[in-house]
C-alpha positions in Angstrom: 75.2 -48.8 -209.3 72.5 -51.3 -209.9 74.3 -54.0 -208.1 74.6 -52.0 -205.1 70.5 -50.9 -205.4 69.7 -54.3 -205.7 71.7 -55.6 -202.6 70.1 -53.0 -200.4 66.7 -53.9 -201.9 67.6 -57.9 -201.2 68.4 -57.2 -197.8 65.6 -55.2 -196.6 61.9 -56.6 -197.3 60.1 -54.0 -195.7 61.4 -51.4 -198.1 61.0 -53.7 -200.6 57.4 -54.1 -199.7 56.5 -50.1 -199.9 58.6 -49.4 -202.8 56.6 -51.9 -204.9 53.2 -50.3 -203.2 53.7 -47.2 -204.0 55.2 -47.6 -207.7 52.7 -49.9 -208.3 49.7 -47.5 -207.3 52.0 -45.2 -209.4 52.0 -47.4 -212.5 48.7 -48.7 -212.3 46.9 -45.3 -212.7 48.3 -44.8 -215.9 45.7 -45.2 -218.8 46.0 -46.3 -222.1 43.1 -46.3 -224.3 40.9 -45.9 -221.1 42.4 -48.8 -219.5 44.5 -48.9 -216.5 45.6 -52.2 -214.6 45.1 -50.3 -211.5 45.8 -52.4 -208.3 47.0 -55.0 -210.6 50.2 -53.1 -211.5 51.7 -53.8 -207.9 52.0 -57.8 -208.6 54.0 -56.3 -211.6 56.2 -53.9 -209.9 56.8 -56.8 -207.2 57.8 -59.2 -209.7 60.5 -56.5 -211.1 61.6 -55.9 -208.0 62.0 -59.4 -207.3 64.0 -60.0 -210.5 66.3 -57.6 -210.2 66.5 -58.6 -206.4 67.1 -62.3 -206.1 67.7 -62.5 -202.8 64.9 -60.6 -201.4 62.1 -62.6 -199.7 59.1 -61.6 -197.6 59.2 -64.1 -195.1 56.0 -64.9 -192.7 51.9 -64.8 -193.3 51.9 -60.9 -194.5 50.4 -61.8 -197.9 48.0 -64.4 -196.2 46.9 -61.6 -193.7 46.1 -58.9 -196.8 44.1 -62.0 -198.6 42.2 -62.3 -195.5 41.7 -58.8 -194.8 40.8 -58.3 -198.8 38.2 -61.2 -198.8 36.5 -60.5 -195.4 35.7 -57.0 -196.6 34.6 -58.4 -199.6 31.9 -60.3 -198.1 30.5 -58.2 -195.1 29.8 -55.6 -198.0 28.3 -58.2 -200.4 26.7 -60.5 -197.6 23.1 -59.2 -198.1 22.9 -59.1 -201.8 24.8 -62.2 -202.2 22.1 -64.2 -200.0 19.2 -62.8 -201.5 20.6 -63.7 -205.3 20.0 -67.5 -204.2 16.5 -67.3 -204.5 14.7 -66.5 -207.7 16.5 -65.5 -210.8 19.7 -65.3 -208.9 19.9 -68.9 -209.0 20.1 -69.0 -212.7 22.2 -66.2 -212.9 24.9 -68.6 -210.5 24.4 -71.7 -212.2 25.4 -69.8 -215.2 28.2 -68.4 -214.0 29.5 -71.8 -212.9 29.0 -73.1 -215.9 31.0 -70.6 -217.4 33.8 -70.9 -214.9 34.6 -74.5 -215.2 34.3 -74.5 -218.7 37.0 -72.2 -219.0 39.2 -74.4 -216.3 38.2 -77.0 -218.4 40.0 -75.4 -221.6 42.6 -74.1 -219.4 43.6 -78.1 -218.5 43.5 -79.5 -222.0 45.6 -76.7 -223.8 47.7 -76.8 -220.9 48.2 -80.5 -221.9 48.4 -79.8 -225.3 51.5 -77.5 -225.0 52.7 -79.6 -222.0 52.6 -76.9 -219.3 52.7 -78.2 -215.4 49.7 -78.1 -213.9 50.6 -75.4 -211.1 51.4 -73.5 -213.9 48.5 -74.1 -215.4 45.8 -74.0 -212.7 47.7 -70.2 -211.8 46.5 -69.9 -215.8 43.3 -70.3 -215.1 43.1 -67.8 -211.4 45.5 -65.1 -213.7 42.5 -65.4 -216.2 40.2 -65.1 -213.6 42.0 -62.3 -211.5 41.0 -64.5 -208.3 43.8 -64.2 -205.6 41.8 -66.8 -203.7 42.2 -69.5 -206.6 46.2 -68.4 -206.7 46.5 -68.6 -203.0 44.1 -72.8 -203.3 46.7 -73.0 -206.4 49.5 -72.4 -203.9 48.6 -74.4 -201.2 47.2 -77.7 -203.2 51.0 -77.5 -204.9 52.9 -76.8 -202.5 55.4 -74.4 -204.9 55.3 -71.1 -206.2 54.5 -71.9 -210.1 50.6 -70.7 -209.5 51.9 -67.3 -209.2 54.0 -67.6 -212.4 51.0 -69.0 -214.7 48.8 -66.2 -212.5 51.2 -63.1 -213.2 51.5 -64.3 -217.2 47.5 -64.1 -217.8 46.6 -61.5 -214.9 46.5 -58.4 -217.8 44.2 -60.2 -219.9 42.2 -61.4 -217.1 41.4 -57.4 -216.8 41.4 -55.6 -220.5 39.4 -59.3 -221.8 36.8 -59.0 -220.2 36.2 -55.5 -220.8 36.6 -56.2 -224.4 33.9 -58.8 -224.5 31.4 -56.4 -222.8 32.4 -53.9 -225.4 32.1 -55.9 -228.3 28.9 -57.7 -227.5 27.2 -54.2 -226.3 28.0 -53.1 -229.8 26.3 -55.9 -231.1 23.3 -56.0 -229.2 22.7 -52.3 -228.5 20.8 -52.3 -225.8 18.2 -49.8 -223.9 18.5 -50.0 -220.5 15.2 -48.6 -217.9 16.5 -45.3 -216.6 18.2 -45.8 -212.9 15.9 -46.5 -210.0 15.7 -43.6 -206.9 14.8 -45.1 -203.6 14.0 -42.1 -202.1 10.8 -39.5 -203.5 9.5 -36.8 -202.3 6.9 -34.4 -203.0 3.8 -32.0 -202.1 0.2 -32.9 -201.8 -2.8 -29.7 -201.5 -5.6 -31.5 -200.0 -9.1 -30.3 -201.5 -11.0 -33.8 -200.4 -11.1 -35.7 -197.1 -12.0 -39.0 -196.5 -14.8 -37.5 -194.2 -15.1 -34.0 -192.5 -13.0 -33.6 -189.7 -10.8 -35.5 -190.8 -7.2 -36.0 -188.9 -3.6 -36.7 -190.0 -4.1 -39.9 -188.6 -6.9 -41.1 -190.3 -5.3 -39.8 -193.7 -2.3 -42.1 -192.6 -4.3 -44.9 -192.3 -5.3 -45.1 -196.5 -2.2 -44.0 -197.7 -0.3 -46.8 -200.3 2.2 -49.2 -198.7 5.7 -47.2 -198.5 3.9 -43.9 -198.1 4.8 -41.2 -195.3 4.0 -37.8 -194.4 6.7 -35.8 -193.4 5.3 -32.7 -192.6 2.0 -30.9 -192.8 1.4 -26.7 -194.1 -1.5 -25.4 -192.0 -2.2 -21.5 -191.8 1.1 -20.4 -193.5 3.0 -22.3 -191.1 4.8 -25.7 -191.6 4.1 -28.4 -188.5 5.7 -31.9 -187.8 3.1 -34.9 -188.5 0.8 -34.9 -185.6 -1.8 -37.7 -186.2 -4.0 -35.8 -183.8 -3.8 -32.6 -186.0 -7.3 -32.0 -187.8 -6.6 -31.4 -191.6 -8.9 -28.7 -193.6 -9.2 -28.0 -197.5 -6.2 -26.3 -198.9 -3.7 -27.6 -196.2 -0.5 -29.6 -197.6 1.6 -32.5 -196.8 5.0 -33.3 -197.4 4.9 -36.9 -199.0 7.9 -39.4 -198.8 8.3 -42.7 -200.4 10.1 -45.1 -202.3 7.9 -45.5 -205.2 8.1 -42.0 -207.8 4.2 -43.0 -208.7 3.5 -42.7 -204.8 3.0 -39.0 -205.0 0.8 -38.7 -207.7 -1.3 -41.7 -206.2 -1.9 -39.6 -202.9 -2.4 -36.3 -205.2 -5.7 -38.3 -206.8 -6.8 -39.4 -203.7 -6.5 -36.1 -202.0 -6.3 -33.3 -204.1 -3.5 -32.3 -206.4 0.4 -32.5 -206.8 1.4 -28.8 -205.4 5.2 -26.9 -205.5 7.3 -25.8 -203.1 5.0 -23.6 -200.0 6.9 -26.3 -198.0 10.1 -26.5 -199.1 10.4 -22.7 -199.6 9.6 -21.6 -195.8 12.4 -23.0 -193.1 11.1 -20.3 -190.4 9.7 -23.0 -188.6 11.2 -26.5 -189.5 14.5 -27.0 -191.6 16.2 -29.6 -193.4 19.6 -30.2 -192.4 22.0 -33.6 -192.8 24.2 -35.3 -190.1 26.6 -37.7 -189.6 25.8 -41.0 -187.6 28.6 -41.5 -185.6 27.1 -41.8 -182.1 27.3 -46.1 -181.6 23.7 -45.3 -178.8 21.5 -43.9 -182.2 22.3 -47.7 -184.0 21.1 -51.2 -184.0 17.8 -50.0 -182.7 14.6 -49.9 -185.3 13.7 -46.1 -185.9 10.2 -47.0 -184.6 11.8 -47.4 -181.4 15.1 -44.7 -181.7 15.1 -42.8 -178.8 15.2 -39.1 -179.1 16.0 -36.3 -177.2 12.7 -35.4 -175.2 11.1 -32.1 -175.9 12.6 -31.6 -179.5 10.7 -31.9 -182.4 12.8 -34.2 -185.2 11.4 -36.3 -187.8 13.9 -38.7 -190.0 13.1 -38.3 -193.6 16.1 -40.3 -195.2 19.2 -42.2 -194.7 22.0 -41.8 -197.4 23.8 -45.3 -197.1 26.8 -45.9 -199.2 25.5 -44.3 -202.6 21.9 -45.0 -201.9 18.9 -42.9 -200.1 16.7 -45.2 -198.4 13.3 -44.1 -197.3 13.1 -44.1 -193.2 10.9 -47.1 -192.8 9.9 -48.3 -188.8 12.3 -51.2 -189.6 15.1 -49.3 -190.8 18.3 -49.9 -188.4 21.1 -46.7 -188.6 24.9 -47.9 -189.1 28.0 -45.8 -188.0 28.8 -43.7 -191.1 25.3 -43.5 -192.3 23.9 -39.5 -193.1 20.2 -39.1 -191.9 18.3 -36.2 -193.7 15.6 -34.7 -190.9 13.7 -32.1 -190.5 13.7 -30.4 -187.2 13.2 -26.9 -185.7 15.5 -24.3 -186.8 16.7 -24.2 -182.4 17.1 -27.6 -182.1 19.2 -28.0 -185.1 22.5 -28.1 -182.7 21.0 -30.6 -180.3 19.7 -32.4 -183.0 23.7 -32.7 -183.8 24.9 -33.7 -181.0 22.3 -36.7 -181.0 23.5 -38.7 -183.8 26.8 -37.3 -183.3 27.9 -36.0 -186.9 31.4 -36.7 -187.1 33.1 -37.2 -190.3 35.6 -39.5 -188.9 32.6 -42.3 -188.3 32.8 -43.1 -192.2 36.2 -44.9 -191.4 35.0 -46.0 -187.8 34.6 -49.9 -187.4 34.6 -52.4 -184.8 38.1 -54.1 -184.1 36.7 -56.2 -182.2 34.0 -57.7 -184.3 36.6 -57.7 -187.4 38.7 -60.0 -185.2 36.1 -62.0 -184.2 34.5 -62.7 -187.4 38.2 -63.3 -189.1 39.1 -65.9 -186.4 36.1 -67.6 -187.2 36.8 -67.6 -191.0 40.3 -69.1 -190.5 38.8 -71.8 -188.5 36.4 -72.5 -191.2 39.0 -72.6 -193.5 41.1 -75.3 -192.0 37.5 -77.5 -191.5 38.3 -80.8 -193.6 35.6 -81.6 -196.2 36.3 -85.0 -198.1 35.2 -85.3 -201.6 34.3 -89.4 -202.2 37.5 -89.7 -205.1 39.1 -86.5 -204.4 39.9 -86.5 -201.1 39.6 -84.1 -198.4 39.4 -80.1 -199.5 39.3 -77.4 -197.3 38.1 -73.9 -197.7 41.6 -72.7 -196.9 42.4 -69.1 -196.4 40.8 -68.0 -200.0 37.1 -69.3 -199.1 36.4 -69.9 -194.8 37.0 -66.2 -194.1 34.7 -65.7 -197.3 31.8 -67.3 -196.1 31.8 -66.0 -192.6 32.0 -62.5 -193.7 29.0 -63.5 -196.1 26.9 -64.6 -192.9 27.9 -61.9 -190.7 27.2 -59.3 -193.7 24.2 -61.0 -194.0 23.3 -60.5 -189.8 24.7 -57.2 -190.4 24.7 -57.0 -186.3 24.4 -59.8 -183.3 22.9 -57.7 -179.9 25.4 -54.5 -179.2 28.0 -56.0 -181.6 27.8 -54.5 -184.9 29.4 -56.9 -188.2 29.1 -54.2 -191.0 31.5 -51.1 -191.4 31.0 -48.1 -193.6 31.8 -48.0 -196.8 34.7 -45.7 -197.0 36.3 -48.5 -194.4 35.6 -51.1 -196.4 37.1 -49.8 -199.1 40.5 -49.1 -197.4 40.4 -52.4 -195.5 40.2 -54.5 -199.0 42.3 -52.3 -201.0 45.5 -52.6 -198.1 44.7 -56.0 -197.7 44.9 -57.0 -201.5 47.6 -54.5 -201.5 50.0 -56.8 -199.4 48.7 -59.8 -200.9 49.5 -59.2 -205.0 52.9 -57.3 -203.9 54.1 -60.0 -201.5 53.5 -62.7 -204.1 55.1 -60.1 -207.0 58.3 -60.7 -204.8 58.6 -63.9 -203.8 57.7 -65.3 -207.3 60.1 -62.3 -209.7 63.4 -65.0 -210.3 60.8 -67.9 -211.0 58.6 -65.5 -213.3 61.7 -64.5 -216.0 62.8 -67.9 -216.2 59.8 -69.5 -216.7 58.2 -66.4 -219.1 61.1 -66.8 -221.4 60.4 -70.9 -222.3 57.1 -71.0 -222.4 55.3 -67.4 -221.8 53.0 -67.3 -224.7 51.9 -70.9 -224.6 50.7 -69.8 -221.0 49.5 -66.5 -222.7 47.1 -68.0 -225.0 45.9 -70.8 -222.6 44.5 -67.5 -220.6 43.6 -66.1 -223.2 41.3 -68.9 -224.7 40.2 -70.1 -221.0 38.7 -66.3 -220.1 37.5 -66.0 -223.8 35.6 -69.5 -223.3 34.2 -68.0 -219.8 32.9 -64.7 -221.2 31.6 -66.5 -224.3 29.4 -69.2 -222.0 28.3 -66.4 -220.2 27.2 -63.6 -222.6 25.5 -66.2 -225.5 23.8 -68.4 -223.3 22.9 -65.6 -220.7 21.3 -63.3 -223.6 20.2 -65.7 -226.5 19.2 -68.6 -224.5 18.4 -67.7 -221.4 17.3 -63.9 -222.2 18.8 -62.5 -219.2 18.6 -58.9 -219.2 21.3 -57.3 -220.8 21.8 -55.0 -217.9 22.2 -58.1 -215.5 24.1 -59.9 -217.7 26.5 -57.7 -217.6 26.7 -57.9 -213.6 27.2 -61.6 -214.1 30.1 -61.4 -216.6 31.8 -59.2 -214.1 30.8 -61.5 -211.4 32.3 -64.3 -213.2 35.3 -62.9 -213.8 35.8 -61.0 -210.7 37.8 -57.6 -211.1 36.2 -54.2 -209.8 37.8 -52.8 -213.2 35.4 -54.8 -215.3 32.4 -54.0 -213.1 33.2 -50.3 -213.3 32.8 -50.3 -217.3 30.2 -52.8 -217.2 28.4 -49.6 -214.8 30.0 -47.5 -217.6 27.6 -49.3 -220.0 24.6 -49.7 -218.1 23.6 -46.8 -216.6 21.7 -48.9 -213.5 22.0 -50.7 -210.2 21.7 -53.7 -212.3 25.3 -54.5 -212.9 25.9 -53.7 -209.5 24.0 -56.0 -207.5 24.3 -58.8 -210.0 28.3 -58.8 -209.1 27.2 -58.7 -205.7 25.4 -62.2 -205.9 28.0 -64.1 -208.5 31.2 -62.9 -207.4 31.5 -64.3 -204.1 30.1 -67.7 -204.9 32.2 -67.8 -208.1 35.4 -67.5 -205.8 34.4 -70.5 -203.9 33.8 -72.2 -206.8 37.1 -71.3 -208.1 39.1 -72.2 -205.1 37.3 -75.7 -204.9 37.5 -76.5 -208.3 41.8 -75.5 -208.4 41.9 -77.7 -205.3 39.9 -80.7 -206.8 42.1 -80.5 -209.9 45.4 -80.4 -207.7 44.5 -83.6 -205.5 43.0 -85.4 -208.8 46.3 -84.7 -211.0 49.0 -83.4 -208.7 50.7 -86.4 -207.2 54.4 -85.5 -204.9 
């Protein structure tokens, strides 16, 4: 029975390829002690598969496309926040991370040495430790074998559950108290007993508000009305104040009058607050000072919802396919106001083909760009890094003219998930024969060379970070993640800290840290790995 299974499993890859996807998905949602590999459990199930299969191969660049597709996503979602963490403390928080990173390569090499393990074996230590499939796939090509994947599949678990027990261990320590989490978005009532002078109008209150400051709407005579600058205010009128500061409203309260609650909120007769989907591509890439609107129908944009965030609706502020706009408009126009941005759900997995197979091309061709190294010898960005650093640019440009880089986030997500998807499960195959015979001679050797390689890079990071450098802990918890790269570890790190901190700290290490991996495994290769 199990040699037939595994003769129909060797002869057909593509089955091959789904079983392991879906048992894997299976396997890695199950939890023990609140820890799950997750994704990870499908370069597992592939390297079963591949044991009991020896014959089955997945010929072609399938993996190579689901790296691409994994990394590219990475970096048009990352692009912004990666840029701006270059400039001020995000410069430190890098250099730190580096640090960290080839120290723990640097470990990795000597005990590898020690214990007398081939460097492909070793250098796939040091991505397993890492959980960075672009440092596998630089491990790969720099060799020329498969042993990268071996070293890589033996440390991979720890790469994940270390981390997290470092974070755990040194939160304990420390015990932090973290600022309570940031809104972007405020909003609030104002009853006006003073004016700047009789007769005053809305316009001329707009002109002294704080930076950041909007009205949204304006209570005259029991009735609400859109923000007419023209409109003449009088003591005992309100105003419906928006801004991304919480202090905002009680600064325009003791300029004005006093923080009121609810007359606006409370009557819709004449405007209402409803929500829509952006999914018309005419309503984005155009500023909303300039957003053209359908004539004769009163609509003001109070907020965007973007990914997880509310952002306040600045004159700057460009709307994105998959973005929710909050408005106010009159309770008639609320269908026509639908039909303008569009409001269909299917827009959160919209995204350009076209400038996903653009900006790919480009990172391929990036990749293959020779760059020598005076004693080394020429390195390439390769497949891990070229498509990397375009999607960083064009995450960054977030749209050229009519084309439009960015995708929602709901895309994102599937893109990257499918793409790493392919990646881990068509290595898990091709490398399950190598992995049992090499795991049984020298599997815990390569165990503890992971072990004490990610322990070295979480130790760099976390003492240096917080008793040398006094990193906020918050941050410093983005940067251990950052360093070590797996979502998994980010998500307790935003377990710990309840912030954006960690967040947007990942955001500006993790993509720099996998460039510096997969330049740092090919350095190594050319310096040691002689054919």
């Amino acid at each position: 029975m199990m040699a037939s299974i595994s003769e129909l499993i060797g002869t057909q890859p593509i089955l091959a390829l789904f079983l392991v996807i879906g048992l894997g998905y299976a396997v890695g949602q199950i939890r023990i002690l609140d820890f799950s590999l997750g994704v990870g459990a499908v370069l597992f199930v592939g390297l079963f598969i591949g044991a009991i299969a020896p014959k089955l191969q997945v010929a072609g660049p399938l993996g190579l496309v689901g790296l691409i597709m994994f990394l590219y996503a990475i970096g048009i979602l990352y692009g912004q926040q990666f840029f701006e963490g270059l400039t001020g403390p995000g410069r430190i928080y890098n250099l730190l991370a580096a640090g960290a990173v080839i120290a723990g390569l640097l470990v990795a090499l000597g005990l590898g040495a020690v214990f007398q393990v081939s460097l492909g074996h070793t250098l796939g230590i040091f991505a397993g430790s890492m959980v960075s499939t672009a440092a596998l796939q630089a491990a790969i090509d720099t060799i020329g074998n498969r042993d990268p994947s071996i070293g890589y599949s033996v440390t991979y678990p720890f790469g994940v559950i270390g981390p997290i027990l470092c974070l755990y261990v040194m939160t304990r320590r420390v015990r932090p108290v973290f600022p309570p989490m940031p809104v972007r978005f405020h909003i609030g009532e104002v009853t006006v007993e003073r004016l700047p002078s009789a007769g005053a109008t809305l316009g001329a209150v707009m002109a002294i508000l704080p930076d950041g400051v909007q009205i949204a709407s304006v209570r005259q005579e029991h009735r609400n009305r859109f923000p007419d600058p023209e409109l003449e205010l009088r003591a005992g009128d309100a105003l419906l104040i928006a801004s991304d500061r919480a202090a905002a409203v009680d600064e325009v309260a003791q300029a004005l009058g006093y923080v009121d609650r609810g007359r606006l909120a409370k009557d819709r007769g004449d405007i209402t607050y409803q929500r829509f989907f952006v999914s018309r591509s005419a309503v984005t890439g155009v500023k909303l000072a300039r957003l053209p609107l359908p004539p004769d129908m009163p609509i003001h944009i109070l907020h965007v919802r973007r990914y997880d965030m509310d952002l306040l609706a600045s004159p700057d502020l460009m709307l994105e396919l998959g973005d929710r706009v909050g408005v106010l408009v009159a309770p008639d126009a609320v269908d026509a106001a639908r039909a303008h941005f569009g409001d269909a759900l299917k827009a959160a997995a919209d995204f350009s083909y076209v400038s996903v197979g653009l900006g790919m091309v480009l990172g391929v061709l990036l990749g293959l760009i020779p760059i020598p190294v005076p004693g080394v010898g020429t390195v390439t960005l390769g497949i891990g890094g070229g498509p990397l650093i375009v999607a960083l640019i064009l995450g960054r440009l977030r749209r050229t003219r009519s084309l439009s880089w960015v995708m929602p986030l709901p895309a994102n997500i599937v893109l990257r998930n499918l793409g790493l998807t392919l990646f881990l499960a068509t290595v898990g195959i091709n490398s399950g024969q190598a992995f049992v015979t090499t795991v049984a001679q020298t599997g815990p050797a390569m165990l503890l060379i992971g072990m004490a390689a990610l322990l070295t890079t979480m130790a760099v990071v976390l003492i240096v970070g917080f008793y040398m450098l006094k990193i906020p802990f918050d941050d410093l918890l983005g940067v251990a993640s950052g360093a070590t790269g797996n979502p998994a570890i980010l998500a307790y790190a935003g377990r710990t800290a309840p912030t954006d901190r960690p967040d947007i700290c990942y955001a500006m290490i993790f993509p720099s840290m996998t460039i510096v991996k997969v330049f740092s495994v090919q350095i190594i290769g050319l310096l040691f790995f002689r054919v």
